[in-house]
Residue frames relative to the residue before (quaternion, step in Angstrom):
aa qw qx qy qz dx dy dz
X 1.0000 0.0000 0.0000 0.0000 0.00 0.00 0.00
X 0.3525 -0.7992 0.4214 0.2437 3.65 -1.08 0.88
X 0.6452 -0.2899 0.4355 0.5568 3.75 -1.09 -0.51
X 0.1293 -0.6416 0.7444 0.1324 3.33 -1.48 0.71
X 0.4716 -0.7222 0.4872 0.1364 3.41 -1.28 0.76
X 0.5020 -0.7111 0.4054 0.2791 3.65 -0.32 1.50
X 0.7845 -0.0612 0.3157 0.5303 3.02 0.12 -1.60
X 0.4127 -0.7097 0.5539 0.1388 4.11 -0.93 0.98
X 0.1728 -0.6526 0.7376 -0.0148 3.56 -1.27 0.75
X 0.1856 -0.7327 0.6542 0.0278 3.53 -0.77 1.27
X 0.2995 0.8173 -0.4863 0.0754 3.32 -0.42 0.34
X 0.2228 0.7189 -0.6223 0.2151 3.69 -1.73 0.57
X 0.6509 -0.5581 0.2792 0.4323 3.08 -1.01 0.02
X 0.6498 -0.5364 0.2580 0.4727 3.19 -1.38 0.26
X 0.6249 0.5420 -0.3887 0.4058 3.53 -1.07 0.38
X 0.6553 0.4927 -0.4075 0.4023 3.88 0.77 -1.39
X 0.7460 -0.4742 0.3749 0.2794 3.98 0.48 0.11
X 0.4764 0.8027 -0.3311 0.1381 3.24 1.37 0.11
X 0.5171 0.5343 -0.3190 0.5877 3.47 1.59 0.30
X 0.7024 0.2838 -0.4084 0.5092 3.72 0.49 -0.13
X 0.4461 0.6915 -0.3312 0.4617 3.61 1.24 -0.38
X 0.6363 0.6800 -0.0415 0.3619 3.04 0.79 -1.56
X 0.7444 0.3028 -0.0777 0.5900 3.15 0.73 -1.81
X 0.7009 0.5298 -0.3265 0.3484 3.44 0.46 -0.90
X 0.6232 0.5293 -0.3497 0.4573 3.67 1.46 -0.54
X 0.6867 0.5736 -0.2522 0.3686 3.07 1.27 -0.96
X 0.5176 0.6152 -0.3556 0.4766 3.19 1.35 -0.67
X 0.6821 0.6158 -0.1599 0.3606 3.30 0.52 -1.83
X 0.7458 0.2327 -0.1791 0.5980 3.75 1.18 -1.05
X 0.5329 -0.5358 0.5956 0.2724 3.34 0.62 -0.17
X 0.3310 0.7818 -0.4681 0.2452 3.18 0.68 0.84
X 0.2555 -0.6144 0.5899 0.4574 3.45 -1.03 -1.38
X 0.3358 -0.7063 0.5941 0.1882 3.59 -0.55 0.69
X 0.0453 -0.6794 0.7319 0.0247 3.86 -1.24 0.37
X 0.0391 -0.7006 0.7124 -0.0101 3.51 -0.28 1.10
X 0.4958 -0.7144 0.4830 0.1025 3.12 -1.04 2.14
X 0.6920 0.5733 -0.2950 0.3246 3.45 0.50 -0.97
X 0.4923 0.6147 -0.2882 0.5448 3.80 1.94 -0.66
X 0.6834 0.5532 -0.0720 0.4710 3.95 1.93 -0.57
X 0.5646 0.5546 -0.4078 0.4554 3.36 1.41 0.20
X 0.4728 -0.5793 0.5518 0.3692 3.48 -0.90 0.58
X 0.6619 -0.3955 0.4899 0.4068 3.68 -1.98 0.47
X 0.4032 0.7431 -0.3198 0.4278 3.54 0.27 -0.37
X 0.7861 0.3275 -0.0235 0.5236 3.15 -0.21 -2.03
X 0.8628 0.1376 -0.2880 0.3920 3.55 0.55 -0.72
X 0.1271 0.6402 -0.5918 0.4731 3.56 1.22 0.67
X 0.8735 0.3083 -0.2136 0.3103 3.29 -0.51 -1.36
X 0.5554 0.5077 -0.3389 0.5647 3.56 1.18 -1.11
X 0.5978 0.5832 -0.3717 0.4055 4.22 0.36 -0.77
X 0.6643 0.6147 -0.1133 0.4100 3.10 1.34 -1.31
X 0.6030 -0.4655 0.5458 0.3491 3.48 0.90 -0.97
X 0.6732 0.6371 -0.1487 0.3447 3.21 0.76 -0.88
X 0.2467 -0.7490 0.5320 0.3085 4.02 0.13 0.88
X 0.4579 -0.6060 0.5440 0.3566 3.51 -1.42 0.40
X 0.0072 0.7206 -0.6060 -0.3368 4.08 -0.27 -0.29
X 0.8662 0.0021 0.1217 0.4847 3.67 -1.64 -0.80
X 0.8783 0.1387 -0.1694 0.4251 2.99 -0.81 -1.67
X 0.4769 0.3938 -0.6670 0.4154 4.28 0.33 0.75
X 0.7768 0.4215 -0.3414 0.3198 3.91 -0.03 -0.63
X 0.5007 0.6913 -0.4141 0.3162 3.56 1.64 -0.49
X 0.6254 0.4962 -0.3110 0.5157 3.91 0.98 -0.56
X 0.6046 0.6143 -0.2178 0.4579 3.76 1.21 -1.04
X 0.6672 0.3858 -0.3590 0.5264 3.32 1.10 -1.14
X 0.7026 0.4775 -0.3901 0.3552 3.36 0.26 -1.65
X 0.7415 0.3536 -0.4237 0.3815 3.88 0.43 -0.75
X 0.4717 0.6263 -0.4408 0.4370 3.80 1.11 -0.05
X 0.8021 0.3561 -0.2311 0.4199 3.69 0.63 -1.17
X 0.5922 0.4957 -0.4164 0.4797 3.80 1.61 0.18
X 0.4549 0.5670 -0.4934 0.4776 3.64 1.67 -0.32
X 0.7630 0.4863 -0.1846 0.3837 3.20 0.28 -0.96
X 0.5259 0.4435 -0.2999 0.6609 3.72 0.99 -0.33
X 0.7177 0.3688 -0.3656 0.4639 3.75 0.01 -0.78
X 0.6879 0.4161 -0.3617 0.4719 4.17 0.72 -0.92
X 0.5931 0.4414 -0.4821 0.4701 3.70 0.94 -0.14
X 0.5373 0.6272 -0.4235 0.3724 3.76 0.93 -0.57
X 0.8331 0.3712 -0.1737 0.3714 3.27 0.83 -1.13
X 0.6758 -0.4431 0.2414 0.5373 3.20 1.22 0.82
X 0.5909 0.4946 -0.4031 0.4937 3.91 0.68 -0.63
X 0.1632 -0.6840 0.6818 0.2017 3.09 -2.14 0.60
X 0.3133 -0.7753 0.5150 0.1886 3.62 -0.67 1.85
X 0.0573 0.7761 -0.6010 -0.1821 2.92 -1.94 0.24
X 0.4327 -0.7466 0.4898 0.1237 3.00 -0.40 2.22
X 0.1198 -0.7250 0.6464 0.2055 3.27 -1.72 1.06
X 0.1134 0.7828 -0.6059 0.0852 4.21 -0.55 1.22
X 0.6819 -0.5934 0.3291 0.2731 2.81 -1.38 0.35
X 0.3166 -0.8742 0.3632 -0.0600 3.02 2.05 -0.66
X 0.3616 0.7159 -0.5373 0.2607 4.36 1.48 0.34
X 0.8532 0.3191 -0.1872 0.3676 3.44 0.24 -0.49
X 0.5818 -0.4188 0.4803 0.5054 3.47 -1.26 0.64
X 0.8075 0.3483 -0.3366 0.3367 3.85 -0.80 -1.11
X 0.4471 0.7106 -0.3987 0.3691 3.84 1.03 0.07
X 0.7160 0.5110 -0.0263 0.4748 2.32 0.95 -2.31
X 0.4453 0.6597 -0.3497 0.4942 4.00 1.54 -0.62
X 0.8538 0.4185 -0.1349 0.2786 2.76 -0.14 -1.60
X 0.4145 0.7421 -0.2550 0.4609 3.17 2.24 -0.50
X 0.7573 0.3411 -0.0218 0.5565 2.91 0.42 -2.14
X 0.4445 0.4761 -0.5398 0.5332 4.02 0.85 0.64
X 0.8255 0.3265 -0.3072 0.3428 3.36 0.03 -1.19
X 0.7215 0.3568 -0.1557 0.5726 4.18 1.65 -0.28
X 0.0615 0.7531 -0.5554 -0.3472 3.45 0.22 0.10
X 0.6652 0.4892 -0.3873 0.4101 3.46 -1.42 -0.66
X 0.4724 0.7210 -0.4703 0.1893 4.22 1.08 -0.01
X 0.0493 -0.7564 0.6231 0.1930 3.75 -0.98 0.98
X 0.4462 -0.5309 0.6920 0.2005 3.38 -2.06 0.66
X 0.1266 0.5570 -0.8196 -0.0443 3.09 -1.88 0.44
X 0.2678 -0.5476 0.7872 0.0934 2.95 -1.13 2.12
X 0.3852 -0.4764 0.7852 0.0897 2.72 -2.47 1.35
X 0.0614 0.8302 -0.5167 -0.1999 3.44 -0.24 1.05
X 0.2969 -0.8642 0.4060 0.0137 3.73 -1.21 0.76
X 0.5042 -0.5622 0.5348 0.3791 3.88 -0.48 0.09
X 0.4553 -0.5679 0.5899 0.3497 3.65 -1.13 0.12
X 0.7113 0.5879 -0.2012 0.3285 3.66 0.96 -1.09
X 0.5026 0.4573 -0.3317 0.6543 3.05 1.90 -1.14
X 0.6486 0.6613 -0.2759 0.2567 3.74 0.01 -0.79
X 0.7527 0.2958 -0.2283 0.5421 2.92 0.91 -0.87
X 0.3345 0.6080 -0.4568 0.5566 4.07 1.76 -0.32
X 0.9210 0.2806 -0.2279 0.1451 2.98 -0.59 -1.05
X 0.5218 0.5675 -0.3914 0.5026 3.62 2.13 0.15
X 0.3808 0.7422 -0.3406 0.4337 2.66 1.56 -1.10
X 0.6818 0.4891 -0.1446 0.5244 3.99 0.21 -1.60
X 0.7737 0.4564 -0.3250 0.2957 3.50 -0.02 -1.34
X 0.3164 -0.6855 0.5913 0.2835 4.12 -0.28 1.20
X 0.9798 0.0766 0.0543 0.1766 3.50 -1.46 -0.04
X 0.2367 0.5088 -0.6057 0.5640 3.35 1.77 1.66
X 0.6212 -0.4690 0.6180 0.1100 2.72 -2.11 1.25
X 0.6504 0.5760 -0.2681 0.4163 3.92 0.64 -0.29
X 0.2750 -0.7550 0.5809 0.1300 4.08 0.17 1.11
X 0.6033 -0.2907 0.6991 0.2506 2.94 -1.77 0.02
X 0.7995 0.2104 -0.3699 0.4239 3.38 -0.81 -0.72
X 0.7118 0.4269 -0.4486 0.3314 3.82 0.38 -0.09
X 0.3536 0.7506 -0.5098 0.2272 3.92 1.34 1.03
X 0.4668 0.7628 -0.2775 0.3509 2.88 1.44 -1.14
X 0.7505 0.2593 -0.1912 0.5771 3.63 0.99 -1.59
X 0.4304 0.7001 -0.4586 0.3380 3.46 0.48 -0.01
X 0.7248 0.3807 -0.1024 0.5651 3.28 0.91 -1.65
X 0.6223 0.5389 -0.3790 0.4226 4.07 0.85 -0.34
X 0.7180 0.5002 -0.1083 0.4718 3.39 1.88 -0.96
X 0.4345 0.7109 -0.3318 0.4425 3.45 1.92 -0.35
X 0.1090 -0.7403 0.6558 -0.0993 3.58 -0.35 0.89
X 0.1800 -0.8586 0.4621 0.1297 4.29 0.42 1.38
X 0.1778 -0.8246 0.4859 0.2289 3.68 -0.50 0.65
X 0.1142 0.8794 -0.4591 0.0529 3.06 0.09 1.31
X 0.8169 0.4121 -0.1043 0.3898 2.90 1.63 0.55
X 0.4422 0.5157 -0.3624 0.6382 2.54 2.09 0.47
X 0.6412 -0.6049 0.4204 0.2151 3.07 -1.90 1.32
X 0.8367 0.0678 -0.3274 0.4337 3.35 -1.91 0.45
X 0.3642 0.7845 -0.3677 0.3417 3.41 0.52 1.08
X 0.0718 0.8522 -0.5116 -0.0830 3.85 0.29 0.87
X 0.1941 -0.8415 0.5024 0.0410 3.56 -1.36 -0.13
X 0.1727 -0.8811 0.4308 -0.0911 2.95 0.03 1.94
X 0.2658 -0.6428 0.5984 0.3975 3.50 -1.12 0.18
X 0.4990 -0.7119 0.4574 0.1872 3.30 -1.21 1.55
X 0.5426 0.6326 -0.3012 0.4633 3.63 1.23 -0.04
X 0.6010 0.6046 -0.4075 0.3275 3.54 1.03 -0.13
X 0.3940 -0.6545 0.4033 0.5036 3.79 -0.58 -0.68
X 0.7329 -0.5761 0.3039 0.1964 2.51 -1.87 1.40
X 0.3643 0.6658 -0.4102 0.5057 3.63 2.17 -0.05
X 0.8710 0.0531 -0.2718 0.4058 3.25 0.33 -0.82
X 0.6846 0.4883 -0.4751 0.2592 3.36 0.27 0.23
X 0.6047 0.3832 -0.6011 0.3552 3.13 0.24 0.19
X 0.4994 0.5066 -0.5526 0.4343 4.11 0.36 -0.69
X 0.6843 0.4432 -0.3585 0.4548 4.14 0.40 -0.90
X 0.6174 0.4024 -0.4659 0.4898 3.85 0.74 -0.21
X 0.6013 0.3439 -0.4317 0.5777 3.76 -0.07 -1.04
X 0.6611 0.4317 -0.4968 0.3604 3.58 -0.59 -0.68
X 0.6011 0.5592 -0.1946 0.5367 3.67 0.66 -0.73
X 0.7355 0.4648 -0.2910 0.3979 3.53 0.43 -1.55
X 0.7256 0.5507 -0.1899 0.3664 2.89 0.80 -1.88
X 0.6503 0.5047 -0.2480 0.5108 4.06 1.08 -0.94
X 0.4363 -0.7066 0.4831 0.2772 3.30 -1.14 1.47
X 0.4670 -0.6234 0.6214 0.0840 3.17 -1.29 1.25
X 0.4903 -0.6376 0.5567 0.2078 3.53 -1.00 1.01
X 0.3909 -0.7112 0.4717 0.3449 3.90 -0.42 1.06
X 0.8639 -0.1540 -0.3441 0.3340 3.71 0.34 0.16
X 0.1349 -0.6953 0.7047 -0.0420 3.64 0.26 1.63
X 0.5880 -0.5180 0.6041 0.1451 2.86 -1.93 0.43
X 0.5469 -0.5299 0.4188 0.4947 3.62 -0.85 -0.05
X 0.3146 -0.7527 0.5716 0.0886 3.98 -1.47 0.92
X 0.0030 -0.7706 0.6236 0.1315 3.68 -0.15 1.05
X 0.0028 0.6392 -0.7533 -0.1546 3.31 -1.65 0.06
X 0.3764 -0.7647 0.5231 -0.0051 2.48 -1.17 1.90
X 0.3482 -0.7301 0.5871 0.0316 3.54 -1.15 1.15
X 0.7107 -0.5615 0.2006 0.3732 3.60 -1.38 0.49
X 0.7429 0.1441 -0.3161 0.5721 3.70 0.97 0.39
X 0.1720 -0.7121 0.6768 -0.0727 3.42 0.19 1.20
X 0.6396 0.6093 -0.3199 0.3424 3.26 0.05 -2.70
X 0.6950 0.3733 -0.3396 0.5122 4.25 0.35 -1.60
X 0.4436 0.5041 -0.6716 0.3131 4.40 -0.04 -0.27
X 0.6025 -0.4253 0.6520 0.1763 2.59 -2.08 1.42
């Protein structure tokens, strides 16, 4: 029998969809959802409002209070599913410190589509011009375990039924990350 995943961590940059993603899994499993971005101190988006790239020590308080939301909604009997960005390996650590058993589903994305689609998005604190660092700071888990990988360009029809499906199926304890590749994979950065 494999690992069963606690609790799911959408993540990518900004733009790949990781709030409707997000909700829609949560719906689907009956989860709770924790949209990360509702979790950054004034600060963080002061600066991010600004232009301004976050680096380490702004997201180190963000993670740690992200991975006690998430520890506390497993306490209460709920399984969460947190939507962060999640670019770097040590994020993603500090995640899977505060949850064990935590799975990711990178939304994976073009820069070009990325920056469209903030571009589009009315009334997020999060510019355009700050894809550029986004993607310089993106560290791809393709190789860390209970990890899946989607192309963020599909519909949100099928992907979420392909997460739970995923979530819900024991997960070898040390598999590798699992992409499933969608109709414009070939264009991924």
């Amino acid at each position: 029998m494999g690992e069963r995943i606690a609790a799911l961590v959408v993540m990518g940059v900004s733009g790949c969809g990781k709030s409707s993603v997000g909700a829609a899994v949560a719906e689907l499993a009956g989860a709770r959802l924790i949209e990360g971005d509702s979790f950054h101190p004034a600060g963080n988006i002061a600066k991010m409002s600004a232009g301004i790239p976050l680096d380490d020590d702004d997201r180190a308080g963000w993670l740690a209070r992200l991975g006690e939301e998430m520890a506390r909604t497993l306490s209460d009997g709920a399984t969460p599913v947190l939507t962060c960005s999640a670019l770097k390996r040590r994020y993603r650590d500090a995640l899977r410190a505060a949850v064990p058993r935590l799975g990711f589903v990178f939304l994976d994305l073009t820069r070009e589509m990325a920056a469209r689609r903030v571009a589009e998005r009315p009334g997020h604190f999060m510019p355009a011009s700050l894809i550029d660092s986004q993607f310089a700071a993106l560290e791809r888990p393709s190789a860390e375990a209970l990890t899946l990988t989607l192309d963020a360009t599909l519909p949100l029809s099928e992907m979420a039924p392909r997460i739970v499906e995923w979530w819900r199926a024991p997960q070898a304890a040390n598999s590798g990350a699992r992409r499933v590749p969608g109709p414009t994979l070939s264009q991924a950065v």
